[in-house]
KOLPA-986181 format. One record per residue: z, y, x of N, C-alpha, C, O in turn; residue in one letter. Coordinates in steps of 0.02 Angstrom, whole numbers, plus 50000, padded with zeros to 5 digits. Layout:
! KOLPA-986181
ZYXZYXZYXZYXa
...
//
This chain:
! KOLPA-986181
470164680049581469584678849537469174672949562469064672949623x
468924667649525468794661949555467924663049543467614666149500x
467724659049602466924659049591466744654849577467104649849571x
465794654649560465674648649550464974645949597464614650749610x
464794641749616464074640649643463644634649587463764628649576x
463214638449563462734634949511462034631949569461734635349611x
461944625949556461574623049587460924619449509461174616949459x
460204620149519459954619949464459234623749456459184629249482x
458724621149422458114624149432458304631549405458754634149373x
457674633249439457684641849423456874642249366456344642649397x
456834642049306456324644149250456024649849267456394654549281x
455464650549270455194657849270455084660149198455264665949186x
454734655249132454614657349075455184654749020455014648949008x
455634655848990456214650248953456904651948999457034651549059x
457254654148944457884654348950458444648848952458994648948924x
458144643548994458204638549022458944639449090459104644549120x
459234632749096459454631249162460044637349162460414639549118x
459914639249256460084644749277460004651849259460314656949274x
459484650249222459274659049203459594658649129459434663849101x
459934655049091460394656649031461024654349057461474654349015x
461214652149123461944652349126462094658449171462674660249170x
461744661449205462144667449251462204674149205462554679049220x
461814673749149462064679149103462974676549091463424677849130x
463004674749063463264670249015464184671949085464614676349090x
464044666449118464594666849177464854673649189465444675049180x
464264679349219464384686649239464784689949193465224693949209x
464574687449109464874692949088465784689849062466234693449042x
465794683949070466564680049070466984682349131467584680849136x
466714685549169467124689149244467024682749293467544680849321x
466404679149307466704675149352466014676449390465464676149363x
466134678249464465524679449519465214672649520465494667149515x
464534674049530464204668349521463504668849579463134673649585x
463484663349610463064662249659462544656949641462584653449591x
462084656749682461494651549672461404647349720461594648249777x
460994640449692460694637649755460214634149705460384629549667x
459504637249710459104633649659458724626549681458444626049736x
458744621949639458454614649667457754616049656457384613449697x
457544618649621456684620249613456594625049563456884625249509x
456064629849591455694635449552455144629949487454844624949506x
455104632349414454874628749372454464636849338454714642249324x
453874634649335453444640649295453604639249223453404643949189x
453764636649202453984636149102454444629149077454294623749103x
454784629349047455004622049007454324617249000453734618848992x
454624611249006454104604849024453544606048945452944606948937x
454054605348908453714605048842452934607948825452554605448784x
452844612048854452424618848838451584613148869451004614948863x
451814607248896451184603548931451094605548984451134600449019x
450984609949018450644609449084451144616649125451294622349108x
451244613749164451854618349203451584617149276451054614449293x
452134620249319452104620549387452734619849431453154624349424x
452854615349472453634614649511453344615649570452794614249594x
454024619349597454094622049693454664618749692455124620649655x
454734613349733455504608449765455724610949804455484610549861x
456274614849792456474616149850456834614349904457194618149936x
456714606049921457214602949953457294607650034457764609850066x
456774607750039456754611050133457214617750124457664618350166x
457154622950075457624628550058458544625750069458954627950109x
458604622050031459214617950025459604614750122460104615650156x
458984611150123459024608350194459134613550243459484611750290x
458934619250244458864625650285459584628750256460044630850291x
459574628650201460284636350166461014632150189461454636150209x
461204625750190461894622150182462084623950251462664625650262x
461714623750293462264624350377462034630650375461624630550421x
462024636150352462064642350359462444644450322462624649850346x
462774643350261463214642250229463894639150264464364642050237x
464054636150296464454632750319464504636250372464974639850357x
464294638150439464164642150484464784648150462465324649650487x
464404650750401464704656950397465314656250345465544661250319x
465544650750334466254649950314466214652550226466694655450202x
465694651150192465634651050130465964644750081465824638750083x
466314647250051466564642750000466604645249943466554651349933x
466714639749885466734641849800467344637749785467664633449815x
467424641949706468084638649691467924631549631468314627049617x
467224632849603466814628649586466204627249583465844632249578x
465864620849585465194621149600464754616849521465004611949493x
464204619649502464034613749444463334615649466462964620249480x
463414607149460462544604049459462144602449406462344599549355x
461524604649417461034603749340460484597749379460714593649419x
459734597749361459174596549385459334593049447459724596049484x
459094587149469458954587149551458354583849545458274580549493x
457744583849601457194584349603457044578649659456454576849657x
457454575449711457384572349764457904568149780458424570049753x
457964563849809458394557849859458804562549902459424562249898x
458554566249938458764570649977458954574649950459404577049984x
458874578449882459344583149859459914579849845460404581249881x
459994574849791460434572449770460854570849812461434572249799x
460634566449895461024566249943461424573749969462034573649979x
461134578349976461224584450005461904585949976462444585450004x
461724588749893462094589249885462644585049826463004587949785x
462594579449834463324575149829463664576349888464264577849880x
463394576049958463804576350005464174583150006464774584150010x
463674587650001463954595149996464684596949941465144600549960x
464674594249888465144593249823465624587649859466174589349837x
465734582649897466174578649918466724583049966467334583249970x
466154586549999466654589850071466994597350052467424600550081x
466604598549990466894606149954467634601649910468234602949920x
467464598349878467874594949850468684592449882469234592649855x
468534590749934469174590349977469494595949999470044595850026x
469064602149984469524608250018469894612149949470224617349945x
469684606849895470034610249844469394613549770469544617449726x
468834610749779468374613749751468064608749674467814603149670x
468164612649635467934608549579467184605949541466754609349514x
467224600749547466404601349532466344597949477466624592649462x
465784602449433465664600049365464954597349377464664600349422x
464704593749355464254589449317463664590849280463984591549228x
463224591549266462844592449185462274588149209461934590249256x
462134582049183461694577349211461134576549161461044571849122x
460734582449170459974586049152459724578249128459994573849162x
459424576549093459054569349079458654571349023458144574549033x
458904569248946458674570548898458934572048841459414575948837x
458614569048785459014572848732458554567048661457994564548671x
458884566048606458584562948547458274556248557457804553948524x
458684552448622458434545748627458114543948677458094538348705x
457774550048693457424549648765457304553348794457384559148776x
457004551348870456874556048932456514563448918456094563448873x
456624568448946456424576148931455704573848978455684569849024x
455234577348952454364574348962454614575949055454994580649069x
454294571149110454464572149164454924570049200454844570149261x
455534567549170455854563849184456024556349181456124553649126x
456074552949235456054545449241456564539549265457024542649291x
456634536449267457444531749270457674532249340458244530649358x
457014535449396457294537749455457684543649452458124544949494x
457554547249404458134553249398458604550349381459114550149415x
458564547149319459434542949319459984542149335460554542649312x
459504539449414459864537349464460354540949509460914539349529x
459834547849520459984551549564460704553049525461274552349547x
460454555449453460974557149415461884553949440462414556149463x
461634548749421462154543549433462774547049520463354548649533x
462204546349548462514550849625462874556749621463364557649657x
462684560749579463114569449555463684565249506464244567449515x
463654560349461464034560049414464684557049471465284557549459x
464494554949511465124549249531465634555949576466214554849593x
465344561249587465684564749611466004571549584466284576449610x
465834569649525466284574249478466874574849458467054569349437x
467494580549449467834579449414467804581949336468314581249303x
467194585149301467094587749233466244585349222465734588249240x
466344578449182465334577549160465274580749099465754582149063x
464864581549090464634582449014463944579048982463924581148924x
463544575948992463034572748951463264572648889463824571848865x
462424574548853462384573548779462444564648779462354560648825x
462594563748717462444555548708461844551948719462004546248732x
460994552848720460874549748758460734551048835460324547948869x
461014554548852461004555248939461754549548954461804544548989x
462164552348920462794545948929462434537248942462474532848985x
462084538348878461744528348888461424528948917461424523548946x
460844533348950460554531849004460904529549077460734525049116x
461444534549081461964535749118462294526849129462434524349183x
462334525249098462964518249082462464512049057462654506549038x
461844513949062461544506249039461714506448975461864500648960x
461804511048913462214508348865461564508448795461224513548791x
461444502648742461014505548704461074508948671461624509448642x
460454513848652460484519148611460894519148518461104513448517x
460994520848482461014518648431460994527348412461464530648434x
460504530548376460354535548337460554533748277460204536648236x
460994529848248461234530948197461734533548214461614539648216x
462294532548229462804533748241463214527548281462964522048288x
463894529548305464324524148356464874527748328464884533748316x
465414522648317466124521648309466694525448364466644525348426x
467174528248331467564533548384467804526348444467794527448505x
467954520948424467744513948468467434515348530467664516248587x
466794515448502466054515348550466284519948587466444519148646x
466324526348547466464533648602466764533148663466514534248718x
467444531048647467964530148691467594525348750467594526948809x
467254518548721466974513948764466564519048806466734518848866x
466064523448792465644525448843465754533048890465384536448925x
466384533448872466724538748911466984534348959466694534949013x
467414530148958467834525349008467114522949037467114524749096x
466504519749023466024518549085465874523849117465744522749176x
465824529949098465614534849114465974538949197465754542149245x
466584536249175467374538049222467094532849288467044534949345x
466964527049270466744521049295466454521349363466554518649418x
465924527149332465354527049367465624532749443465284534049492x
466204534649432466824541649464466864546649468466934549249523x
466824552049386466984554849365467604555549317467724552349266x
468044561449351468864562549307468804562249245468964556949218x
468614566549215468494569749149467694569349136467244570449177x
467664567149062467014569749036466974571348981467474570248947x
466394574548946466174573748880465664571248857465194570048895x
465634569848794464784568748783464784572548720465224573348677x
464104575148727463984582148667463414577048645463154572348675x
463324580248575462984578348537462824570048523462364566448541x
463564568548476463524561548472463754561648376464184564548345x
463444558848365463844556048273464094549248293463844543948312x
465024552648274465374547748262465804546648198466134550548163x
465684539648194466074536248106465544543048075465944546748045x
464984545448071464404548548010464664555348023464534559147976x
464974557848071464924566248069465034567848166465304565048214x
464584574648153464194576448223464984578848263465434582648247x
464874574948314465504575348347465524577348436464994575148457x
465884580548492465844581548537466354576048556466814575948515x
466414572348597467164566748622467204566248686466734565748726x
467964566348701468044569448764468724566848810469274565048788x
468554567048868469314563148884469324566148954468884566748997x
470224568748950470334573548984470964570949042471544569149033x
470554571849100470984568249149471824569449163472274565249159x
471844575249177472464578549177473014575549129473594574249142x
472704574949077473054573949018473034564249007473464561248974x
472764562549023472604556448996472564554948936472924550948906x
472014559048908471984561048834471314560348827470894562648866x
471164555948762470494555848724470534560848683471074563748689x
470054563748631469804569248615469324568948572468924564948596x
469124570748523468434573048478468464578848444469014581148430x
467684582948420467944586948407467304590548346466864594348365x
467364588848293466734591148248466414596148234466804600848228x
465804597848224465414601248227464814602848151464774597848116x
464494607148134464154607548105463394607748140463274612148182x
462904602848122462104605548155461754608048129461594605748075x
461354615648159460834617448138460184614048141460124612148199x
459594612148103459174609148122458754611748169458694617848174x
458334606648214457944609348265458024607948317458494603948316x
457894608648358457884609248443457704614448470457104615648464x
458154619548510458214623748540458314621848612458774618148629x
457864624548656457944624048740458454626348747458684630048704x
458734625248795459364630148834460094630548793460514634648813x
460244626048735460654627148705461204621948751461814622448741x
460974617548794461714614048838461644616448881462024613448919x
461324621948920461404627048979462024632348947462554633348978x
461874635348884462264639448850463004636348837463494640048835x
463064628548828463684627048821464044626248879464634626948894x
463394624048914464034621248997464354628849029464884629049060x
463934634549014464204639249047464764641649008465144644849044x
464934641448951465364644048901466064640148906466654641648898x
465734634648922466404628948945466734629749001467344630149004x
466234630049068466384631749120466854639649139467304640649180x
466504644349087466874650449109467524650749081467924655149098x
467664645949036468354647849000468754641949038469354643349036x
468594634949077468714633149110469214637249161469824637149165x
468604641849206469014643449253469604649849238470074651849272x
469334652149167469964657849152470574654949130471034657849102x
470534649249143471444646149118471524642349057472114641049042x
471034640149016470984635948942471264629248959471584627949009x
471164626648929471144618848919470324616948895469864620248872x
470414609848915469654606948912469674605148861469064605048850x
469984602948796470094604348753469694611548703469274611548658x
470054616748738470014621748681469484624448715469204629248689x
469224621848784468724627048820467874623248768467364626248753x
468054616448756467464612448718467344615848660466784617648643x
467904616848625467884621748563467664627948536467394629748483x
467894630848598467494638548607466634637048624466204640448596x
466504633248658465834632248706465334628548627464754630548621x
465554624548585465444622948531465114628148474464544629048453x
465874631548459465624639248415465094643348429464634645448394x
465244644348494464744648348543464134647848507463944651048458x
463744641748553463234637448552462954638348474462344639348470x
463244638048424463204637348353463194643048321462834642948271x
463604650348337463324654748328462784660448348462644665748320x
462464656448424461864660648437461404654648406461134656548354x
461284650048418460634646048358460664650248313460164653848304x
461164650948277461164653448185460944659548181460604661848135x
461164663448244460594671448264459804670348265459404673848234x
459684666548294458874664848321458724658148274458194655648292x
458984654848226458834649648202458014650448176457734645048165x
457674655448167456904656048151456624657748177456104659648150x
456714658648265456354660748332455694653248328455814647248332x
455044656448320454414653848307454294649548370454034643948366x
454544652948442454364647948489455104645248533455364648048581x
455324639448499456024638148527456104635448585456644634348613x
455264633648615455244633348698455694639648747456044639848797x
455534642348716455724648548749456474649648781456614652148835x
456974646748726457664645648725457844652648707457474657448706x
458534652348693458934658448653458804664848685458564663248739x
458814672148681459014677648719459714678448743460104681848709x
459944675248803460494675448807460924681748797461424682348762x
460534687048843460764694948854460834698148799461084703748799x
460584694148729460804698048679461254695548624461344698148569x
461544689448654462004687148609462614685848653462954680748645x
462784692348717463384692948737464014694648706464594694148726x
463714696948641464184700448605464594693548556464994694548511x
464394687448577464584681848514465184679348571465664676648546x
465184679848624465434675748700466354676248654466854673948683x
//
């Protein structure tokens, strides 16, 4: 049975991050561990919040970890908060990585063109550091152009373009990626290119309107868990897609969508 280590803020209010993917993982059969980059009192949105960094936690937990001969069979990174995290753990994901350990990606930024309130082109960067050591990214499309220098275009980009900003994306040294939430040639598309295979990929979608928190926490884990049960990245995007699309359509009139989905109660859609 393969594990996983989720690295990623921990939400106290919002079904955000970590606290909508360890539902989500547990109940796919896959043991799931933590290493939180920072305690967050609510989603940014809400205006006025509160962060605990936990870089010194991190700095303290890795050689005690190591000490005691802990390993995962995969690791995915969300949030990083510091120079030193990002250093920490890229290095941490390099040396797991050589013993056989897979590390996915999700490079937290933004969403609809721009930065999530709080975030700044120094995250970017850091970003940039987790991405190069991936073998599975996933950025929505604009975290991709932030990602790659690439300009935005909210109209839409050509299955062309797509392809173009997956290959920078690889660039940057990551195997495989995706980018969610992109319209390509005028219909909402996921596109994807799959190392193993040396295979490009797209894959269409219907959108609900709105913005819902936590709905690419809900996909990366849906992807990730069928990932490690034996799918293809392919059909694991597909499932993680539906998913995603049939808990919105449950909660599509939830009054405060800060909040993000109830994960625990739409186990039954998994």
């Amino acid at each position: 049975m393969k594990q996983i280590l989720l690295v990623n803020d921990v939400v106290g209010y919002s079904k955000v991050g970590m606290v909508a993917m360890l539902p989500i993982l547990s109940y796919l059969g896959i043991p799931t561990y933590s290493l939180p980059t920072a305690l967050v009192s609510n989603t940014l949105d809400y205006g006025k919040f509160n962060i605990q960094d936990t870089t010194d936690y991190i700095r303290g937990t890795l050689p005690v970890w190591k000490e005691l001969g802990f390993s995962f069979d995969a690791i995915c990174t969300g949030l990083m908060f510091s120079d030193e995290q990002a250093n920490m753990i890229a290095n941490y994901c390099k040396e797991q990585s050589g013993q056989g350990t897979t590390i996915f990606v999700d490079p937290i930024l933004g969403d609809g063109g721009r930065l999530y309130n709080g975030m700044t082109e120094h995250q970017v960067e850091l970003m940039r550091e987790m991405v190069s050591v991936a073998d599975l990214t996933f950025p929505n499309y604009t975290e991709a152009c932030y990602l790659t220098n690439t300009p935005i275009k909210m109209d839409g980009i050509s299955w062309e373009e797509a392809g173009d900003l997956l290959d920078d994306l690889r660039e940057i040294g990551c195997k495989s990626a995706l980018i969610t939430s992109c319209k390509i040639d005028g219909q909402n598309a996921v596109a994807g290119y799959n190392h193993d295979k040396d295979q490009y990929f797209h894959l269409e979608y219907h959108e609900i309107p709105g913005l819902f928190h936590g709905t690419g926490d809900i996909f990366s884990a849906v992807l990730i868990g069928n990932l490690l049960n034996g799918e293809s990245l392919r059909t694991s995007t597909r499932t993680a897609m539906d998913t995603v699309f049939r808990m919105i359509d449950r909660y599509r009139d939830t009054p405060d969508k800060n909040r993000g989905i109830p994960v625990e109660k739409c186990l039954d859609l998994l």
